[in-house]
Backbone as CSV, one residue per row, in Angstrom:
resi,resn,N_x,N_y,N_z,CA_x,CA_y,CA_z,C_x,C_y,C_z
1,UNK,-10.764,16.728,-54.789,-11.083,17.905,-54.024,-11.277,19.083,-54.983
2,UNK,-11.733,19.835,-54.692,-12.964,20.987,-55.410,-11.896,22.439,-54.827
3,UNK,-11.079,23.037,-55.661,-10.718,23.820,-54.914,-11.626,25.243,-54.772
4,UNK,-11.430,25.805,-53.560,-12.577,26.991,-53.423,-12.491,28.179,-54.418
5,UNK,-13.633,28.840,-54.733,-13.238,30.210,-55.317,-12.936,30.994,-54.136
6,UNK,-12.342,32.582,-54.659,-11.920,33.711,-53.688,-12.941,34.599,-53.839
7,UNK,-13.365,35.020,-52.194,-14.477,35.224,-51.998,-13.732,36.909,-51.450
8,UNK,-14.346,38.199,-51.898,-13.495,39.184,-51.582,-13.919,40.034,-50.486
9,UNK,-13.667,40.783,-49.764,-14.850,41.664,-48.835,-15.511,42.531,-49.304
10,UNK,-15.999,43.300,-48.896,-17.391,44.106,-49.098,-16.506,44.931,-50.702
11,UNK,-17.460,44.894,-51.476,-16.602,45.462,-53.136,-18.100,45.937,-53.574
12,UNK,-17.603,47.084,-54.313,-18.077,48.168,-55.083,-18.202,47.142,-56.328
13,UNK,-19.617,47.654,-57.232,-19.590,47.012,-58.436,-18.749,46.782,-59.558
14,UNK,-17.934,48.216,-59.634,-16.910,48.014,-60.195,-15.787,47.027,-59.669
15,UNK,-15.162,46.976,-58.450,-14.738,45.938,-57.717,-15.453,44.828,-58.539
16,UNK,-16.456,44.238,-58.242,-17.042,42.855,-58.243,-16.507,42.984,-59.580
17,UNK,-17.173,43.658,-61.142,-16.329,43.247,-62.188,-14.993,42.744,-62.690
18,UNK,-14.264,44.034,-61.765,-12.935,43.445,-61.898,-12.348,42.147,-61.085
19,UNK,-12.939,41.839,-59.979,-12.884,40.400,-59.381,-13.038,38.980,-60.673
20,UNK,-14.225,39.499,-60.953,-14.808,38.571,-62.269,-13.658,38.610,-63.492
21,UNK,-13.057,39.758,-63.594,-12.060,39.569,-65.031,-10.870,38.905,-64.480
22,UNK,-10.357,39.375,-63.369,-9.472,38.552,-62.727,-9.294,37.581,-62.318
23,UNK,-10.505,36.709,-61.817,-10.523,35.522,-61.466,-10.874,34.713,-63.447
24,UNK,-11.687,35.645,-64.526,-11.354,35.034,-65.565,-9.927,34.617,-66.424
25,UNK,-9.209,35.882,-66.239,-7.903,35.487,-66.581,-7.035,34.670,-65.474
26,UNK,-7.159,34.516,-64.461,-6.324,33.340,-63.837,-6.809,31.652,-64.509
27,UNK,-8.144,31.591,-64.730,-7.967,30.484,-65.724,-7.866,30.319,-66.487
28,UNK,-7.776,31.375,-67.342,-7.199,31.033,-68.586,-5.617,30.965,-68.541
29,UNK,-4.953,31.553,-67.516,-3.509,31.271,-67.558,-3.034,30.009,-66.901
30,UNK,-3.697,29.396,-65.804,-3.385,28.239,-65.279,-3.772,27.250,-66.394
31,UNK,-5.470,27.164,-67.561,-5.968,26.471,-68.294,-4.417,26.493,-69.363
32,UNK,-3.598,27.624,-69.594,-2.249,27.631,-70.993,-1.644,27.004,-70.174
33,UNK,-1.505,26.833,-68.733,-0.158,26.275,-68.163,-0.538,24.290,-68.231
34,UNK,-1.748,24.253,-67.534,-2.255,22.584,-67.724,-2.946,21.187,-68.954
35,UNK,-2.907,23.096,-69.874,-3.695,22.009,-70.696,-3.006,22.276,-72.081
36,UNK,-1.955,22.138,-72.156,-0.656,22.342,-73.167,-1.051,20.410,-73.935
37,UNK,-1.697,19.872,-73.320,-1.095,18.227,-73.811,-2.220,18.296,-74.813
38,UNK,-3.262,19.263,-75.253,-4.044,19.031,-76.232,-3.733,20.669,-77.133
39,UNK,-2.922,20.319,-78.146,-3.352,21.613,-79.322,-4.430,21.837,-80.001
40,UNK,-5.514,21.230,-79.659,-6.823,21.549,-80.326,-7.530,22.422,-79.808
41,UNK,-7.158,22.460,-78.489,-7.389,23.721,-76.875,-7.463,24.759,-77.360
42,UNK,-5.839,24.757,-77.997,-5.621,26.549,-78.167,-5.190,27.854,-77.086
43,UNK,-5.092,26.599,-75.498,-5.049,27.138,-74.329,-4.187,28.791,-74.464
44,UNK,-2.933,27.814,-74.849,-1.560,29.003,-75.043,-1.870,30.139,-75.861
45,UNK,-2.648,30.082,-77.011,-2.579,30.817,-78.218,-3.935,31.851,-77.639
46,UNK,-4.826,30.927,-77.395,-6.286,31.991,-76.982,-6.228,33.129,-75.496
47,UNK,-5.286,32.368,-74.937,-4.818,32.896,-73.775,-3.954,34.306,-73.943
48,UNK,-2.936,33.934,-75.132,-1.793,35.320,-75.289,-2.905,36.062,-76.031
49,UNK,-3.607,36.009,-76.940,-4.584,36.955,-78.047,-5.669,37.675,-77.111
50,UNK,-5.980,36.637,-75.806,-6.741,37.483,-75.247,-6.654,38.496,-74.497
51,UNK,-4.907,38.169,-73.786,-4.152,39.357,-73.253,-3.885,40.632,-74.036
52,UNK,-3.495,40.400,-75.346,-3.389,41.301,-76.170,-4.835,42.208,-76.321
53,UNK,-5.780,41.364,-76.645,-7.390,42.102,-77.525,-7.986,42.380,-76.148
54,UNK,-7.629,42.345,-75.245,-8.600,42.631,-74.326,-7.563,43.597,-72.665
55,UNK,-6.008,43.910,-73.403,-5.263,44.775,-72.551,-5.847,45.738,-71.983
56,UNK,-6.858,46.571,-72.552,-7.555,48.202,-71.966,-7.921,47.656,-70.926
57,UNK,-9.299,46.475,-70.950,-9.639,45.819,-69.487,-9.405,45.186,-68.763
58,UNK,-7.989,44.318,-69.066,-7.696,43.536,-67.861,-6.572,44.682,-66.972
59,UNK,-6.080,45.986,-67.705,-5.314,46.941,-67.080,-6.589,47.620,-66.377
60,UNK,-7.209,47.928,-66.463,-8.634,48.333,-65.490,-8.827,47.928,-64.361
61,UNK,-8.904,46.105,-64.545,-9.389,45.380,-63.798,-8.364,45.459,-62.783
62,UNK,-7.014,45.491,-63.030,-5.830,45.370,-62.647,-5.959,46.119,-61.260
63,UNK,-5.906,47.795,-62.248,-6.314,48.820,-61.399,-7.182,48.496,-59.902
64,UNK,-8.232,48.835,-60.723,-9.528,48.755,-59.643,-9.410,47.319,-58.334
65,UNK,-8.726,46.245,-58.486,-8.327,45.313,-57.562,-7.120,46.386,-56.763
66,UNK,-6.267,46.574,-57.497,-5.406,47.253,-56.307,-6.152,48.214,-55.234
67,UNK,-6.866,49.239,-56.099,-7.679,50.035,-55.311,-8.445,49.376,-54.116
68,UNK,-8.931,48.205,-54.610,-10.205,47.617,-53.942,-8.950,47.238,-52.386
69,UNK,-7.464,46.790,-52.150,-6.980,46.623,-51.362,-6.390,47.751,-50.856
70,UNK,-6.225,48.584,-51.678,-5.725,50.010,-50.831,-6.324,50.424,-49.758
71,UNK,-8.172,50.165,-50.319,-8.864,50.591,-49.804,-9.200,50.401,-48.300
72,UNK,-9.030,48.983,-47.961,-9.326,47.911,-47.251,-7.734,47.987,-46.638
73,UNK,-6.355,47.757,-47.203,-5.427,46.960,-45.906,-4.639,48.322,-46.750
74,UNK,-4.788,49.603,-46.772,-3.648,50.440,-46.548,-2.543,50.609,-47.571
75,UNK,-1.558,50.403,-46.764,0.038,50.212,-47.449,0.357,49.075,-47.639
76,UNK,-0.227,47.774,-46.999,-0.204,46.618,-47.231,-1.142,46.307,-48.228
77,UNK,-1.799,47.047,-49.415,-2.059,46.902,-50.869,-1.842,46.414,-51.744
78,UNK,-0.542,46.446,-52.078,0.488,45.308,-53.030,0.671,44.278,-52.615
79,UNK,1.016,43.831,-51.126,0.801,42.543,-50.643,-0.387,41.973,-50.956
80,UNK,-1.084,42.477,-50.586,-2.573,41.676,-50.392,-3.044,41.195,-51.572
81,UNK,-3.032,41.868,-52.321,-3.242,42.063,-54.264,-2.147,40.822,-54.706
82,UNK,-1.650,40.923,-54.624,-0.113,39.444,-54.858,-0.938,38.216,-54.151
83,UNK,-1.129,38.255,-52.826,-1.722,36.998,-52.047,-2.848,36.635,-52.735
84,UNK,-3.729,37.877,-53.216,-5.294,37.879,-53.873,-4.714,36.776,-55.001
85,UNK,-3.968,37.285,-55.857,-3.591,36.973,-56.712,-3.074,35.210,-57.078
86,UNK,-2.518,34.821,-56.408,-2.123,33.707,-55.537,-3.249,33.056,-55.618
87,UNK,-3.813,33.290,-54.754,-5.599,32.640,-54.066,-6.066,31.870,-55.109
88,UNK,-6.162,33.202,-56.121,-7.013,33.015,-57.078,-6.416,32.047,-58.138
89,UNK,-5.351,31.835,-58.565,-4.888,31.115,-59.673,-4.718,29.611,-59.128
90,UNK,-4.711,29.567,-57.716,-4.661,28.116,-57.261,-5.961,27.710,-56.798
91,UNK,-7.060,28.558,-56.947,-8.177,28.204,-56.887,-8.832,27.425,-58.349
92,UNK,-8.078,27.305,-59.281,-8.217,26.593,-60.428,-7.183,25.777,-60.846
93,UNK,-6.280,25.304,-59.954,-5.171,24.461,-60.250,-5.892,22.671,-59.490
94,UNK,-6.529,21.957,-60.715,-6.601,20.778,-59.913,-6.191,19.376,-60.940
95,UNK,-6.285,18.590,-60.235,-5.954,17.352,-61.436,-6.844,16.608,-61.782
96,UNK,-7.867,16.427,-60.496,-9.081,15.811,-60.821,-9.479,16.073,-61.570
97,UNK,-10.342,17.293,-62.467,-11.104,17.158,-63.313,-10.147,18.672,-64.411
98,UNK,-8.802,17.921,-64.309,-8.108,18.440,-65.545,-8.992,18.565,-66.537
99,UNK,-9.348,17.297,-67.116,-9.650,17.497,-68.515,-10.888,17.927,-69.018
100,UNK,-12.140,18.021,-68.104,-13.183,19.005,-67.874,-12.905,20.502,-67.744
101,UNK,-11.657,20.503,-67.519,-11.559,22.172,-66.843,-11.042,22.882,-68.379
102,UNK,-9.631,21.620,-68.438,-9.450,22.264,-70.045,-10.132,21.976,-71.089
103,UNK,-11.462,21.608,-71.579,-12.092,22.131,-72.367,-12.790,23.315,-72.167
104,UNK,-13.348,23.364,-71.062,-14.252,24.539,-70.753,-13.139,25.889,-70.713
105,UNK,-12.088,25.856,-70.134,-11.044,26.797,-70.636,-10.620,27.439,-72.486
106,UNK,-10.530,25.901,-72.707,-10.644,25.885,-74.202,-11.540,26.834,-74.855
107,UNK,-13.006,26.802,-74.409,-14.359,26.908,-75.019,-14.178,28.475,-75.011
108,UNK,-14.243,28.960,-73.819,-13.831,29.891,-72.754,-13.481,30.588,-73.743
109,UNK,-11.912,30.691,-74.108,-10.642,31.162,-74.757,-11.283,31.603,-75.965
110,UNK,-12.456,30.657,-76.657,-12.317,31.004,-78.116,-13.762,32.144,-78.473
111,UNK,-14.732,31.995,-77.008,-15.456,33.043,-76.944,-15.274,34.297,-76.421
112,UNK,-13.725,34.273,-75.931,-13.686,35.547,-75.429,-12.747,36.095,-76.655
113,UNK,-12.264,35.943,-77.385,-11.900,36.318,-78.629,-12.343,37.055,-80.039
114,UNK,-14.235,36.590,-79.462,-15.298,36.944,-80.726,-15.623,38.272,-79.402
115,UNK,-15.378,38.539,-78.366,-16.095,39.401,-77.632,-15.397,40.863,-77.738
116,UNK,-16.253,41.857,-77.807,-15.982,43.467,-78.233,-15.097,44.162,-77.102
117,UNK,-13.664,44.892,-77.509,-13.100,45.205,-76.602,-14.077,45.894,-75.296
118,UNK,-13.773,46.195,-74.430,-14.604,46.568,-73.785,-15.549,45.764,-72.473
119,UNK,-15.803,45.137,-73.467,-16.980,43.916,-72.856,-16.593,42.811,-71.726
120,UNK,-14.889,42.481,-71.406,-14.778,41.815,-70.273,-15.648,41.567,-69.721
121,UNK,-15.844,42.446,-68.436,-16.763,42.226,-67.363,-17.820,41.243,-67.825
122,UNK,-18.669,41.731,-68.624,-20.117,41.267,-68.807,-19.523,39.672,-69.110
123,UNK,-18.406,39.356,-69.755,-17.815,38.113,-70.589,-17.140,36.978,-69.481
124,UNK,-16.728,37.687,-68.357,-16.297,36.815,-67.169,-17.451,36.448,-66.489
125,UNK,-18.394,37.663,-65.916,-19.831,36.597,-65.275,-20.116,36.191,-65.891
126,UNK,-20.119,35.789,-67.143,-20.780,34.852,-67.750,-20.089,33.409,-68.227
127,UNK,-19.037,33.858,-68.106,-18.104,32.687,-68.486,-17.789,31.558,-67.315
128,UNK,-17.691,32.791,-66.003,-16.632,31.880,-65.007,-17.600,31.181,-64.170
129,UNK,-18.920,30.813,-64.090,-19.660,30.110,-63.781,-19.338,28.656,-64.458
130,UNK,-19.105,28.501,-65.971,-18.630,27.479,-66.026,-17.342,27.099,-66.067
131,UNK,-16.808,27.743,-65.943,-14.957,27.194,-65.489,-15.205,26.845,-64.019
132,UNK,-15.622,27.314,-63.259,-15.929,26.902,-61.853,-16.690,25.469,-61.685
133,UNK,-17.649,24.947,-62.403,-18.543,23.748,-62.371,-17.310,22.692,-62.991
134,UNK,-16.511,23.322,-64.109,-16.128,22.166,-64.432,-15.204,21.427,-64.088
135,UNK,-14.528,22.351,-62.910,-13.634,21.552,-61.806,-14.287,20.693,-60.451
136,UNK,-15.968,20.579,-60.800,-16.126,20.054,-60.366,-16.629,18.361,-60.850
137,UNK,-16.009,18.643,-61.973,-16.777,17.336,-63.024,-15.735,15.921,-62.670
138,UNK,-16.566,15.024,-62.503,-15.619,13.504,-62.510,-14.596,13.033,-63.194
139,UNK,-13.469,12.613,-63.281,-12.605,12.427,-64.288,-13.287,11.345,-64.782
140,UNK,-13.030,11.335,-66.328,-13.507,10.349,-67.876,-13.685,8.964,-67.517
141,UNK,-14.431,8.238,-67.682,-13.644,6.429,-67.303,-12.461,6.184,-67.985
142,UNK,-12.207,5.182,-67.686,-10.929,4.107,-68.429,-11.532,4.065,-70.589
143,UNK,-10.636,3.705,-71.202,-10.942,4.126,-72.507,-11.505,2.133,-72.209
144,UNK,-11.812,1.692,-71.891,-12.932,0.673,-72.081,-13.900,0.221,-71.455
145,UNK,-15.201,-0.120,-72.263,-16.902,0.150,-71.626,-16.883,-0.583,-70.526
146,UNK,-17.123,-0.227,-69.698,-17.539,-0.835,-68.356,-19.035,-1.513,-67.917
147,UNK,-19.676,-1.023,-69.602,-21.438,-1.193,-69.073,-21.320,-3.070,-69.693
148,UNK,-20.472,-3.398,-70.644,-20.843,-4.919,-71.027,-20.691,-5.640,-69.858
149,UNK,-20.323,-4.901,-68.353,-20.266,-6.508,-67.626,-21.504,-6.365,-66.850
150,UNK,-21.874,-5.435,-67.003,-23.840,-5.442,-66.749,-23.587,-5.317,-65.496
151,UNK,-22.886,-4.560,-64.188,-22.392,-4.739,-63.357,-21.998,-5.335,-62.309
152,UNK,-21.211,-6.691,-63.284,-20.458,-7.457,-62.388,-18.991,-7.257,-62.369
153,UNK,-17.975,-6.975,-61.928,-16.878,-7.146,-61.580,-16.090,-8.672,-62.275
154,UNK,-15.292,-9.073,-63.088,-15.196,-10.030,-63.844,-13.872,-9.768,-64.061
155,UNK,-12.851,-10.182,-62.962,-11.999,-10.209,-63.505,-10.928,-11.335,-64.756
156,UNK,-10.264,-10.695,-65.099,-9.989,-11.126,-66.536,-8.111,-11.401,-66.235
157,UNK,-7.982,-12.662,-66.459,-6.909,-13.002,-65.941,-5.897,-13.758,-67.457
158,UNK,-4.673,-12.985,-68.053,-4.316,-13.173,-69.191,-2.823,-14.026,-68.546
159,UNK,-2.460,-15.163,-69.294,-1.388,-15.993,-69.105,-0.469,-16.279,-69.894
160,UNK,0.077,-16.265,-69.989,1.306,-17.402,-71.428,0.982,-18.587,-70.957
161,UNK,1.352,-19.252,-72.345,0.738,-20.793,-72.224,1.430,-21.581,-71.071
162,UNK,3.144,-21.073,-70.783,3.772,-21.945,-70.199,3.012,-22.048,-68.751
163,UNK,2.806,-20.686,-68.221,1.678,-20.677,-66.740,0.855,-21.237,-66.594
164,UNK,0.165,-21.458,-67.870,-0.981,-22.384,-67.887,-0.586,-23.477,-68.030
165,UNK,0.569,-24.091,-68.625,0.314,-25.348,-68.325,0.944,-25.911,-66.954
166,UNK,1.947,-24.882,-66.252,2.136,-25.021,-65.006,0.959,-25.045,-64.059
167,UNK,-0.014,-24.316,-64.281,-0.867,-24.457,-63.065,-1.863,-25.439,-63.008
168,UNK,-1.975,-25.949,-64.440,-3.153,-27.423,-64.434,-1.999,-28.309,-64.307
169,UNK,-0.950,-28.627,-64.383,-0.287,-29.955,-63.623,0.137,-29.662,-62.217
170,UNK,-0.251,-28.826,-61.742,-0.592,-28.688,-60.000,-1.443,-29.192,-59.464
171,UNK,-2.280,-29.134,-60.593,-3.661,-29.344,-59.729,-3.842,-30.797,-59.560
């Protein structure tokens, strides 16, 4: 199953950016939380550096989401922003295509690192198009080729000798 993105109500452009940085950093924090089983990722490490090198705009983004619920549900603002919040990070929590998601997280992580403070926004639409596809990708086959049985089904039946010689003096 494909989990949905969070779809927000009527948002100001600035809104929509900060939607985009926010829904970028929820995968990169769910990508440090799932994809810890490969250190070549960098999940954890690209994830904290990007919090750091890129603090001015994700405190922006921060901002401007609260606003965007002030705007919309009132005093119930902080709630909604928490639930938003919620939405959004389990909108990239899947198992199916773990290991599609954490590379593209991976990839993700190490281009938003070369990117100029500032530049978020422009760096999440562009990014989170593919963090989004790649939870939709098939999990890997089995680590052996499936194409040599030319597609027949062949099963492969392994014995100790003693079984074997039990089952031909049955017969």
């Amino acid at each position: 199953m494909v989990p949905k993105s969070v779809i927000l109500r009527k948002t100001t452009p600035a809104e929509a950016s900060a939607h985009a940085i926010w829904t970028l950093r929820a995968a990169l924090n769910v990508g440090a939380l799932q994809c810890q089983y490969s250190p070549f990722l960098r999940t954890v490490k690209n994830y904290n550096e990007m919090l750091r090198h890129h603090s001015g705009d994700l405190a922006r983004a921060q901002s401007t989401m609260v606003g965007h619920f002030r705007r919309h549900d009132g005093a119930r603002a902080l709630n909604s922003f928490d639930q938003y919040t919620t939405r959004t990070y389990n909108s990239f929590s899947t198992l199916d295509a773990q290991y599609s998601f954490c590379e593209a997280v991976g990839s993700a992580g190490r281009k938003l690192l070369l990117k100029q403070r500032g530049t978020l926004g422009d760096a999440a639409v562009e990014l989170n198009p593919a963090l989004r596809a790649a939870l939709s990708q098939p999990p890997p086959l089995p680590a052996f080729d499936l194409s040599v049985l030319n597609g027949y089904a062949v099963p492969i039946l392994v014995m100790e000798p003693e079984v074997e010689e039990r089952r031909r003096r049955r017969r």
